[in-house]
N, C-alpha and C positions, 0 to 999 in steps of 0.2 A: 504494500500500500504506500502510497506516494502522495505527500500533501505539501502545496505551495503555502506559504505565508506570505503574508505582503506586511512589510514594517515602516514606521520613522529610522529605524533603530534597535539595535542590538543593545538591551538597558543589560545592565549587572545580574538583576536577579530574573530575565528571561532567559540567560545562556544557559544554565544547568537543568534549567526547567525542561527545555526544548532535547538537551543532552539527554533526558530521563526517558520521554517520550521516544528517542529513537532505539535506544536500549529495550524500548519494550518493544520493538518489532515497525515503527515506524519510519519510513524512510522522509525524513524532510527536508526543504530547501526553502532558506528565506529570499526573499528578496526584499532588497534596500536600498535607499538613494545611495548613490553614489559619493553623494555628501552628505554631511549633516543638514538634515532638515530640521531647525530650529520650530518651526514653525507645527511640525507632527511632531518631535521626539519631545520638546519643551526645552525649556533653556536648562542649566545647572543639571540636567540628567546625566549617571554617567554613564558611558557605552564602553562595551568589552571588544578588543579585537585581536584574539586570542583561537588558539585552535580548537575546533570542536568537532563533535559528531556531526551535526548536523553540515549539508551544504549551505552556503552564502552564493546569489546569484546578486549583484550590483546592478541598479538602474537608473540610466540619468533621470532627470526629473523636469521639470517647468509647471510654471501655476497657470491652472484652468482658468477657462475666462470669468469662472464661478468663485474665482480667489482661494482656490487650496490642489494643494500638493497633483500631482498627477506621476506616475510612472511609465516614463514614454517604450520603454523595455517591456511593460508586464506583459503586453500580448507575444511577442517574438519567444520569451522565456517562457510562457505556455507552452506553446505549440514545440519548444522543444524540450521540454521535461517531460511535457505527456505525461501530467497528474492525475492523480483519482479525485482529489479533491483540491479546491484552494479557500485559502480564507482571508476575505477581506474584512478589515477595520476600519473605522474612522480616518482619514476620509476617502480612504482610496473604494469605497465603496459607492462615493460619489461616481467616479472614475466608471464604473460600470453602468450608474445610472444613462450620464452622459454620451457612454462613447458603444454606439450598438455592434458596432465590430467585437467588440470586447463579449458582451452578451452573447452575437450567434457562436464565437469561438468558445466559449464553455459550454454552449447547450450542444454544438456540432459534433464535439467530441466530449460531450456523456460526461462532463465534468462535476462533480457535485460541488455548492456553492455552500460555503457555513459564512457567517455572517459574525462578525468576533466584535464585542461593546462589551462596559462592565455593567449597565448601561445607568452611564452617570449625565445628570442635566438633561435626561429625556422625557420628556412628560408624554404622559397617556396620550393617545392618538386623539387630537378635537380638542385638549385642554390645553391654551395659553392660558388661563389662569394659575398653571400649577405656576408660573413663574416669580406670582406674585407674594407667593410662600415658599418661594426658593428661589431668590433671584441668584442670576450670575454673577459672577465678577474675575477679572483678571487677578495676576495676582500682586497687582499693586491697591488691590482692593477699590477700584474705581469699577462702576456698575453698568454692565452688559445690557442687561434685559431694561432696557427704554429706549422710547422715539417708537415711531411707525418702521423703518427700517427694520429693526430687531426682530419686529414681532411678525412682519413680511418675510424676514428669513427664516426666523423658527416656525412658521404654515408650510412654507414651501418647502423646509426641510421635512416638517410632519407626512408630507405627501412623496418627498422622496425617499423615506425609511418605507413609508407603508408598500411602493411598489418592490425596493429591495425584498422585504419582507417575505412578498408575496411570491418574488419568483429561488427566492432562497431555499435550500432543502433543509437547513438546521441552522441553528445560533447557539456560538458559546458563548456564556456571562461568567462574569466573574462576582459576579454577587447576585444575590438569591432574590432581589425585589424584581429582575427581570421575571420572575415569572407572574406579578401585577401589572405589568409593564406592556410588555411584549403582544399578550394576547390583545390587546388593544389596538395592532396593528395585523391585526388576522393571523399568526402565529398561532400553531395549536402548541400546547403544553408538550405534547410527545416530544415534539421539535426544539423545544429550549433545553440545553445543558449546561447548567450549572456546576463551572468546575472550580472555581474560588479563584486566586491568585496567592502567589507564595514567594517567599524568598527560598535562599536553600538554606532549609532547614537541615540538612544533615549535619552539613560542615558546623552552622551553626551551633547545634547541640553536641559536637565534636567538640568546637572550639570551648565550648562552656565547660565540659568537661575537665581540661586544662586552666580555663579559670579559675575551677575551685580551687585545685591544687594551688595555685598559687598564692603569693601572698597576697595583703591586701596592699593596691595602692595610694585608696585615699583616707580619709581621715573617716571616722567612722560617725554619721550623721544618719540624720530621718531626710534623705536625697530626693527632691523633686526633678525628676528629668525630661529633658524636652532634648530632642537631636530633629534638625531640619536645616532646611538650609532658610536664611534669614532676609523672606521676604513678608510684604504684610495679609499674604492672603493664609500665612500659617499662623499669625495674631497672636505670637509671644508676647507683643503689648498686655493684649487680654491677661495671658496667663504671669506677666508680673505684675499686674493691678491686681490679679486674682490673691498672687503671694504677699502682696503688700497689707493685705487685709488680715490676714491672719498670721505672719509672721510673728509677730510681739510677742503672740503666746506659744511657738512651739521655737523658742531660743536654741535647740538644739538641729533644726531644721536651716535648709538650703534648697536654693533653686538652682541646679546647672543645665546649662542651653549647651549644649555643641551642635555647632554649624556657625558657616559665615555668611556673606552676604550683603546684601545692601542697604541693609535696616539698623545692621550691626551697630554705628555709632548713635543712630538713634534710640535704642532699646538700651545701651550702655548709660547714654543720658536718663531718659527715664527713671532707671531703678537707682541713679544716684540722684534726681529729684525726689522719688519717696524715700531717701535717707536708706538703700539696701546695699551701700556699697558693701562688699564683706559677705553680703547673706544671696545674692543674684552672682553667679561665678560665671562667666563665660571662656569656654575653655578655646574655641575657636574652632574648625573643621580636624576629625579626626577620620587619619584612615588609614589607619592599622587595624584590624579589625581584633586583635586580641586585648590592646587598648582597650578599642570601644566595648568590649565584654566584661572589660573589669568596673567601670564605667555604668552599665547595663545591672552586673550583677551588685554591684556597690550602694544602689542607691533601691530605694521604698515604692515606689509609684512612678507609671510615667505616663503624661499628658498632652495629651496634642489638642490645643484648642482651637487649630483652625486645619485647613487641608490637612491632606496627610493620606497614605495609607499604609504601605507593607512596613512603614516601623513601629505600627501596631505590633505586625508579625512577630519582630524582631524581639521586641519588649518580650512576648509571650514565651517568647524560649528562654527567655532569661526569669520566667518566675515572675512578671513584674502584674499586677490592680494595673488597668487601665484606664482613664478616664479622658474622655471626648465627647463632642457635638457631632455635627452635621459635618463628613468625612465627604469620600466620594461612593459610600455605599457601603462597600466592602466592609465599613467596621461593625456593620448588623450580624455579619453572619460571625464576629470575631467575640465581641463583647456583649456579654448579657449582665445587662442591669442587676445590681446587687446579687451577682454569682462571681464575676471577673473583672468588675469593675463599677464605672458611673456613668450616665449624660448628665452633661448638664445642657442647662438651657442657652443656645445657642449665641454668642453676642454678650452675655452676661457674665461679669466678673462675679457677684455675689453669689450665680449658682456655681459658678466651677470653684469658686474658696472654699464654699458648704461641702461640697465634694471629697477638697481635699484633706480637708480640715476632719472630716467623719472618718477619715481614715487614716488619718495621724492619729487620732485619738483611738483610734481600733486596730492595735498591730496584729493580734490575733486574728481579725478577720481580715485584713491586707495580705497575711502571710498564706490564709485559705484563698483568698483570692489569688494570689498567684499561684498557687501549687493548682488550681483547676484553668490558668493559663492553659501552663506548660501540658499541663493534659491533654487540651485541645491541640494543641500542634501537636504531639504526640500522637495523637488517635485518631483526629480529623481533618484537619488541613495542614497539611507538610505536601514536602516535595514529592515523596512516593504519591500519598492519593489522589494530588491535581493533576498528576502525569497519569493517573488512571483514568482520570475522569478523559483528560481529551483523547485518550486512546478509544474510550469506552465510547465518546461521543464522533468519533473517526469512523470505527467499526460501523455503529447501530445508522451511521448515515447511508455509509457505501451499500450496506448487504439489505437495509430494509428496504 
């Protein structure tokens, strides 16, 4: 079995992922701009270009007159891979809507078509209102969703997902509200595969292993942790307002941020305007990754109050209570309220300090909290069972 992928990008933790999947019997080949496509892969991502199982097919690129990515390669590398199946994503699935050459050349040759979204910022087929309870935003936190424009793009996009949809034979998500989602664009439930996303968790809980043993290297505290990279749609703002509120009374606590970024002198300012020099530590980007283990397992809770997702994951392998808002999905299927962590209420420092703060005060159940983290990567989302899933979701496309 042979399945194309079409990407921005080769991120960190989709090479081993991709590597698992072929091990299990899958023959892959991604293809990718040829350059960095900023604009699909996201800025500050980082990409691996390293050897793997899987094949890499390169395509040049140019923007559609519809203003996003196009792979001017993908048809010629069809027609010579002769795949069984290929899977487009955001936006190259535009690219198909677009370009009809592209459509009779997958259905000509029998090609099965999976449709890959997590799917984040989609609202039900017919609802621009969802936007109004979940607007957009870039991640300088200036707001997407307004003007007649926006909402003329998101119709017209509502109506180019719906024919995608319709001539698709399956979709994999990476979060489990695709299947509220989905069927609202005529997708039957058979159809959607739900296979999570993941970092690799092996190495990971390798690598922790080797943390224990060693020694400790920071000083021993009630550790707030945040790792991102520091722009303002992750709202570390938020979460040192959040620490400022409740700091006075746990004297033996600390907030450390790693990641740098563009925000960095202003979050610095900040937390020396609420008098936190000393108690907000900013270590700056780390990436040693047995570093950021000691780092990970050294510290009590870790919080992402704004974007964010597979360092949920990460946290989880490290034992860690999570607490977040409104992610890009994926943290539904990670965090359950008062079992592995918190929400707080979205934009508000007062709910995420109550948060933190109920669990500083409660080590015994922070420490239950994360030991049914690690549970969960352990037994449900890890590396082995998302690479089952898309194998499982490969199969049940080709043979039904």
């Amino acid at each position: 079995m042979k399945v194309v992928f079409t990407m921005g990008g080769i991120t960190h933790y989709l090479s081993p992922l991709l590597d698992n999947v072929v091990r299990k019997g899958v023959d892959v080949v991604m293809v990718i701009p040829s350059v960095k496509d900023n604009q699909t892969i996201g800025k500050g991502v980082k990409l691996v270009n390293n050897e793997a199982l899987y094949q890499v097919r390169y395509s040049e690129i140019k923007q559609g007159w519809y203003g996003k990515t196009i792979l001017t390669d993908l048809k010629t590398i069809l027609n010579e891979e002769k795949p069984d199946i290929v899977v487009l994503g955001w936006p190259y699935f535009l690219q198909y809507f677009f370009d009809r050459q592209l459509r009779l050349l997958i259905k000509e040759n029998n090609i099965k078509l999976i449709i890959r979204e997590i799917p984040f910022q989609v609202p039900p087929f017919g609802q621009l209102s969802y936007f109004k309870e979940n607007p957009v935003y870039d991640e300088n936190m200036i707001l997407q969703s307004r003007g007649m424009s926006f909402f003329i793009r998101a119709l017209c996009t509502m109506y180019i997902r719906k024919f995608v949809y319709k001539h698709a034979d399956a979709t994999i998500n990476y979060a489990s509200c695709a299947y509220d989602i989905l069927p609202s664009y005529g997708v039957n439930k058979d159809k959607i595969f739900v296979t999570y996303n993941t970092p690799n968790t092996e190495s990971l809980i390798r690598l922790r292993e080797k943390v224990l043993s060693a020694p400790p290297l920071l000083e021993k505290k009630q550790r707030i942790l945040h790792i991102g990279r520091l722009v303002k749609w992750k709202r570390v703002d938020l979460l040192i307002d959040a620490y400022a509120k409740i700091c006075p009374n746990y004297p033996d606590s600390e907030l450390t941020i790693i990641g740098n970024g563009p925000e960095m002198e202003n979050l610095q300012y900040q937390a020396e305007n609420l008098g936190l020099t000393g108690r907000v530590v900013f270590v700056g980007a780390i990436y040693d990754p047995f570093t950021l283990g000691q780092y990970m397992h050294e510290s009590s809770i870790y919080v992402l109050a704004g974007m964010g997702g597979l360092s949920i994951n990460e946290a989880m392998c490290y034992s860690l209570p999570v607490i977040c808002s409104v992610c890009d999905g994926t943290e539904k299927d990670l965090i359950q309220d008062g079992v592995n962590g918190y929400y707080f209420e979205s934009g508000n420092a007062d709910s995420l300090a109550k948060s933190i703060e109920y669990l500083l005060r409660n080590p015994q159940m922070m420490k239950a909290f994360g030991d049914v983290s690690l549970k969960k990567i352990q037994e449900e989302i890890n590396l082995d069972t998302v690479s089952s899933r898309f194998v499982e979701a490969f199969k049940k496309t080709l043979f039904s």
